[in-house]
N, C-alpha and C positions, 0 to 999 in steps of 0.2 A: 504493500500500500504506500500510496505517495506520501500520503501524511494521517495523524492520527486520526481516526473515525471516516475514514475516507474508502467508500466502497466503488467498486466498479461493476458496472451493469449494462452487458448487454442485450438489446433487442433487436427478435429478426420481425419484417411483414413484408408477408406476399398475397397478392390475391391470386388465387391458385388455377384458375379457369377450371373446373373443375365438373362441368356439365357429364354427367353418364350418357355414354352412348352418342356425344356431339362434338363432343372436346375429342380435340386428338389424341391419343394415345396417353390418353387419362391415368388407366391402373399402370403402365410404366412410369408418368414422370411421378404421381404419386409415392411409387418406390426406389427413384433417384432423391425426392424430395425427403426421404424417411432417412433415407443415406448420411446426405447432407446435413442434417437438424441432428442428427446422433454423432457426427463429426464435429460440426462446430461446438455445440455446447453452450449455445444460448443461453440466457436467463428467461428468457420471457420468446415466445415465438407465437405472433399475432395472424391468422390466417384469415382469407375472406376467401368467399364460393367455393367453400368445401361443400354441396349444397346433396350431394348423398352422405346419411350418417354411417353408414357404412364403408364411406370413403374415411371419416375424421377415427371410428373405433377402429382400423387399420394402421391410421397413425398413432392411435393410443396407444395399441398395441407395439406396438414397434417401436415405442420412444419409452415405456414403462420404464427404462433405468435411469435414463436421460433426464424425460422430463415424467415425474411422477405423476405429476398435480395437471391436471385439464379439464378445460370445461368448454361445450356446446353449446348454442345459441337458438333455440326452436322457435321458427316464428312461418308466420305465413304459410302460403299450400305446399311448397316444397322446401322450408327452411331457411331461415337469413343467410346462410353458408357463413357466419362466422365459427371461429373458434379459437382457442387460446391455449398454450402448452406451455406449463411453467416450472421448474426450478424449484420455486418458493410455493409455499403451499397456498393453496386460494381459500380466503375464508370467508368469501362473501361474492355472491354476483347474482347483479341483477342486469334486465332484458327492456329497453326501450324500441315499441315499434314506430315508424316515423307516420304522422296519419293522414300523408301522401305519398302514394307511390306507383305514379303511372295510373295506366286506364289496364284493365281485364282484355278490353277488345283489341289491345296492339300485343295479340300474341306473339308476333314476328320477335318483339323487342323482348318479354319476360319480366320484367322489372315487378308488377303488380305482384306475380306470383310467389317471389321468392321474400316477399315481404323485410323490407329493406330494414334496419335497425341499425341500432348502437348499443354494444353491450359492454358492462361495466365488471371488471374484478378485481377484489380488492388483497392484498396480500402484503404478508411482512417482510420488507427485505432487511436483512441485517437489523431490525428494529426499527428501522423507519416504512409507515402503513405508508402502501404506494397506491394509488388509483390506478388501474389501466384499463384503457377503454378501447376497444375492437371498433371498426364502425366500415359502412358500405353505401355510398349514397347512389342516389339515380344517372344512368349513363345521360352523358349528351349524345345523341345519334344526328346531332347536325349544330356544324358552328354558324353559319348562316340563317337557319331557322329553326330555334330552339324552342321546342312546342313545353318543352319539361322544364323551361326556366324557373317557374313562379313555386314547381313542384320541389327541387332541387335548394331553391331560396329559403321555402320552411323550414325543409329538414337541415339546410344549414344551421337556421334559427332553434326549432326544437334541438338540435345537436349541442348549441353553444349552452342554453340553457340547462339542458340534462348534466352538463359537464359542472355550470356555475353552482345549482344545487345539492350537486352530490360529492362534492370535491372540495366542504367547505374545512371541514378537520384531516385534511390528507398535508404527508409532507412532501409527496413528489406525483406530479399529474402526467402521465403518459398517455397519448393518443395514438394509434394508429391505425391506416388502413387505406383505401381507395378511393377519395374523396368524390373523383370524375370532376374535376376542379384545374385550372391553371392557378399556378400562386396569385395573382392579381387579378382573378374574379371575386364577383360579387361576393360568393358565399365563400370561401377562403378569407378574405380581406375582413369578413363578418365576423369571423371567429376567432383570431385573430385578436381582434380590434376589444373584443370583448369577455375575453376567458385568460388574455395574458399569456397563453401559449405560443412558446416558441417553434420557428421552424429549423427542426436539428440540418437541415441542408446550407441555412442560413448561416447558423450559428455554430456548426462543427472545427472543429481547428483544423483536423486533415481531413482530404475528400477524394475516394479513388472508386472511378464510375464512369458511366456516361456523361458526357457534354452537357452541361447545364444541369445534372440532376435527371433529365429524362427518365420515365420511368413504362416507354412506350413506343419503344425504337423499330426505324426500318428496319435494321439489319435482325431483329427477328422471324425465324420464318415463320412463326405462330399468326405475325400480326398484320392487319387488311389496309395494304396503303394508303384503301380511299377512308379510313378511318382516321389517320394522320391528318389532310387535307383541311385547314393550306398551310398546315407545319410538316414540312417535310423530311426533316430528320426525327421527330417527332416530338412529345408532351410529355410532360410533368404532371401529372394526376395521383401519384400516390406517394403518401406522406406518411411521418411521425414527428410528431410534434410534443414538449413538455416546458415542465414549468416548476420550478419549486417552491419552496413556502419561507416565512420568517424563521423555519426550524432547519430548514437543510437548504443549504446552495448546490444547483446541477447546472450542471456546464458539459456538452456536447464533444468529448475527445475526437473520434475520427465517424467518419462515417462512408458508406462504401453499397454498391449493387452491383448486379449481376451486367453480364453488357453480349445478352442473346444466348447462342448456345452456348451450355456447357464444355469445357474441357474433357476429352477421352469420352465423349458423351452424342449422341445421336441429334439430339434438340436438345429447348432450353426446359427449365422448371416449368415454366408458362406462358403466356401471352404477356404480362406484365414483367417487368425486371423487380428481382427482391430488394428489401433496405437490409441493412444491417447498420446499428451504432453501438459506440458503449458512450457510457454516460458514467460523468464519475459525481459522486456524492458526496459531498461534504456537510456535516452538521456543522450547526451555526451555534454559537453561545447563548444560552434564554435566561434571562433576566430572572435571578431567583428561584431560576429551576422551575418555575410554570411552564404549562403547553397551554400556549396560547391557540388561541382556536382563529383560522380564519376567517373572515367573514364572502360571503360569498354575492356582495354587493356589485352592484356596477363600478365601482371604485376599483376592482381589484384587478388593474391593467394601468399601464402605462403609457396607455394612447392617450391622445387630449382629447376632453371631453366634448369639444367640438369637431373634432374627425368622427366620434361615435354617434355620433349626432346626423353627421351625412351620411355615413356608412349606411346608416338603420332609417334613415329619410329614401337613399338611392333602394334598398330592400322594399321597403315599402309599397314604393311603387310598382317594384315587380310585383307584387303580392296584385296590388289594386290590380294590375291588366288583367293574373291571370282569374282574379273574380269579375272580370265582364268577359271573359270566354269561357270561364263554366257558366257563366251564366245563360249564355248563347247557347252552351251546351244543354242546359236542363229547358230552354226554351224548345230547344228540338226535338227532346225527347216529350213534351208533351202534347207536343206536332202528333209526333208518331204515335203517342198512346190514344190522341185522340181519333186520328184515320183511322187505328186499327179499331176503334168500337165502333167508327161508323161501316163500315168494312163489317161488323159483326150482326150491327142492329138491321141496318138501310136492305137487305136484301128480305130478310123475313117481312118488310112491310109492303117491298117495291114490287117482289116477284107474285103476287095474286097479282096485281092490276095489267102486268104482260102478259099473263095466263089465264085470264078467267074465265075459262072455258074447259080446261082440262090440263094435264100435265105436260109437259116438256121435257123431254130424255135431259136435253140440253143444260133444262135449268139446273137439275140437280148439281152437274159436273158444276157449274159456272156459280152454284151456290157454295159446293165444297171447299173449287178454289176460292173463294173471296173469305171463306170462313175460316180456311189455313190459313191466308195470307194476314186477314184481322188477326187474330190470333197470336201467329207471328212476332207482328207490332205490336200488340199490347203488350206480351211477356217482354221485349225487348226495349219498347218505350216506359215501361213500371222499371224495370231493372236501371236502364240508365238514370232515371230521373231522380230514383235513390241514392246511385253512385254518385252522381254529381251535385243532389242535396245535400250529402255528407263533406265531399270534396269543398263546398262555398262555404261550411260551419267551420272547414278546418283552417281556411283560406281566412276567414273574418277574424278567428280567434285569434291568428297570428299577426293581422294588422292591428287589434287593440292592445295584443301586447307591445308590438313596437311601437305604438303611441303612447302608452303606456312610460316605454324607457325610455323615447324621445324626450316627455314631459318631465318624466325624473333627472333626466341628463342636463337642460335647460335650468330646471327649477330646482334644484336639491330639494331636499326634505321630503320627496315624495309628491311636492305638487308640479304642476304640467302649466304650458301656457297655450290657451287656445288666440287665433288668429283671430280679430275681429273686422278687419279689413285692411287695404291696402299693404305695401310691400317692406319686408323687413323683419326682421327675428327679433325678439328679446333678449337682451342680454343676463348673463349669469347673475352682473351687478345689479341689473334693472333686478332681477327675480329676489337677492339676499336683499336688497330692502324694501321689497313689496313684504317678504315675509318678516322683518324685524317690525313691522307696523301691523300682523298681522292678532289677535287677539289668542292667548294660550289656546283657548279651551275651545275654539271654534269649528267648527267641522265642515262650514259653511261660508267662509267668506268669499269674497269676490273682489281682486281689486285690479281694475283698469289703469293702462298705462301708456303713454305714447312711445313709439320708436325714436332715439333720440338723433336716428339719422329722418324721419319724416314720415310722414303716410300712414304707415301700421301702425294700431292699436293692438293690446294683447290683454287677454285677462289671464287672470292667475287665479287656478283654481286648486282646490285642494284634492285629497287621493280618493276622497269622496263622490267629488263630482267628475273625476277622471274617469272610473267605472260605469259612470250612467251612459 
């Protein structure tokens, strides 16, 4: 050890492409991957789209000496495909599912079924309780026109969140996993911005890998060049990211990936290149020997509080688009459920008055089909209208929370400043002495303000009237 109380810790994550029966030569690289994981001798090894469990009790199996301690992630119709192999024993994990994730009807794409998640486990290394969180978000299948942005934006936001309150008494916070993110999108910059996680690519001292970190290169033969496009050496989608606490300092020593096929080896692990880091640990001196607990406020980042501010204003608006295109969506769907009952009803009253005289071989047939076809559309117009009813609840509840942390970000103390017209924000000052003029025990006030560059006004409302 470099110095006293100073541990070293390494993490692998790969996302394993691991589809039965679609993936290439699946049950072989799984057992190049078992290889590998029993040679190096990880501490912690983070997998995503392991999505048969009889693919991960394979690796159990196979790493029993290695890695004793694992655990599975069940979620959705066929599995989150996370999973987690550790070292240190796991004493606690829990399973977040994201409450978007794609549409059922783009089977081509898969994403609905495999029910996307973030899963957390908690475990003692050398005495300091570590968080590590698995995670998988929704692919982009188009840079150009990204139908999944708004869906992708939540689960960033549910992600950041999930991390903020569950990682308030941890002394070391580890992430990893396949984000489907460039570092400087949206939802990357979002979490980030707001959890104080570092990216160990950024922040590693030595770095031996692909070109810029890539974690999604041509030179694999796994991977579909129009997928790359219009990055043509290719992208940076998979990450590990951490953080430590007032109790422990981590600091990123080297960090390092795979760069396509394997050596003495046929292909690579998978369609994605692996990470691997070690991270060294150092406990910090605590005042009096208390474990201070952290708190897991919006404070607890180092960005300024008006970059979080636009961060989660630019989110936002993703959100608002994609609640006017579900919206479009659930209007369609009531399109169709309503054809399909006139389609059900219109022919029992239409067909006596072309026939009233006797039966029609004809009409039967042309009764049958319009009663499959009604039919059809109502089971399909009911079903989508529920999907995309749910889809706009999950869509609303994530723009009142970032209205929510806007107003806390702007106003401290918990209260928000609503626009009342014209252009211009509130400032933090305008907000501390709207609230020093505010009454202790109040839960209700209201106090108006002008922009003191012109035009807007702002009220300032308390956390009261935020939730209405």
């Amino acid at each position: 050890m470099s110095a006293p109380h100073a541990v070293r810790m390494r993490v692998f994550s790969l996302n394993c492409w691991g589809i039965r029966h679609l993936s290439r030569h699946c049950a072989q690289r799984y057992q190049m991957l078992a290889e590998m994981l029993d040679r190096e001798q990880h501490d912690i090894a983070l997998l995503q789209e392991v999505w048969s469990e009889s693919d991960y009790l394979f690796l159990k199996q196979a790493l029993t000496t290695s890695y004793p301690f694992s655990y599975y992630f069940r979620s959705g119709v066929i599995g989150s495909g996370l999973a987690v192999l550790s070292k240190h024993r796991i004493e606690d994990a829990l399973l977040y599912q994201y409450s978007l994730n794609g549409y059922p009807y783009m089977i081509h794409h898969g994403d609905w079924f495999g029910g996307k998640a973030v899963g957390l486990v908690v475990m003692d290394v050398c005495g300091m309780k570590a968080h590590v969180y698995v995670t998988h978000l929704h692919a982009e299948y188009s840079r150009a026109k990204d139908d999944y942005l708004p869906h992708r934006t939540v689960q960033s936001w549910e992600l950041l969140n999930f991390i903020r309150h569950t990682s308030a008494d941890a002394d070391l916070v580890v992430l990893g996993g396949d984000l489907n993110m460039h570092p400087q999108d949206l939802g990357t910059r979002l979490l980030r911005a707001h959890t104080g996680l570092r990216d160990c690519y950024v922040e590693t001292d030595t770095f031996d890998g692909c070109e810029d970190g890539i974690t999604l290169i041509d030179d694999n033969p796994f991977t579909k060049k129009k997928d790359l496009l219009p990055f043509e050496k290719g992208i940076r989608i998979d990450y590990i990211l951490m953080k430590g606490s007032d109790r422990v300092c981590v600091r990123c020593e080297s960090m390092s990936t795979t760069k396509g096929c394997v050596p003495d080896k046929p292909f690579p692990y998978s369609d994605h290149e692996s990470l691997t880091i070690q991270l060294l640990l150092q406990r910090t001196g605590c005042m009096d020997g208390v474990r201070h607990t952290q708190r897991y406020s919006t404070s607890d980042t180092d960005t300024p509080a008006g970059e979080r501010v636009e961060v989660v204003k630019e989110a936002r608006g993703i959100v608002q688009d994609g609640l006017h295109q579900t919206e479009r969506g659930r209007l369609l769907a009531m399109c169709m459920l309503g054809l399909g009952l006139a389609l059900l009803l219109l022919p029992a009253g239409a067909l006596p008055w072309f026939y009233p005289h006797g039966h029609c071989p004809l009409s039967y047939a042309l009764l049958g089909l319009m009663g499959a076809l009604g039919i059809a559309l109502v089971v399909c117009g009911a079903l989508l209208y529920v999907l995309f009813t749910t889809q706009l609840k999950a869509l609303s509840g994530a723009e009142d929370g970032m209205k929510m942390m806007m107003g806390s970000l702007r106003g401290g103390s918990g209260a928000c400043w609503e626009e009342e017209g014209g252009d211009g924000e509130a400032t933090g000052a305008g907000a501390a002495e709207a609230e020093r003029t505010m009454p202790a025990s109040s839960s209700s006030v209201s106090v108006s303000r002008s922009s003191p560059h012109g035009g807007a006004r702002f009220r300032l409302t308390t956390p009261l009237d935020c939730e209405e």
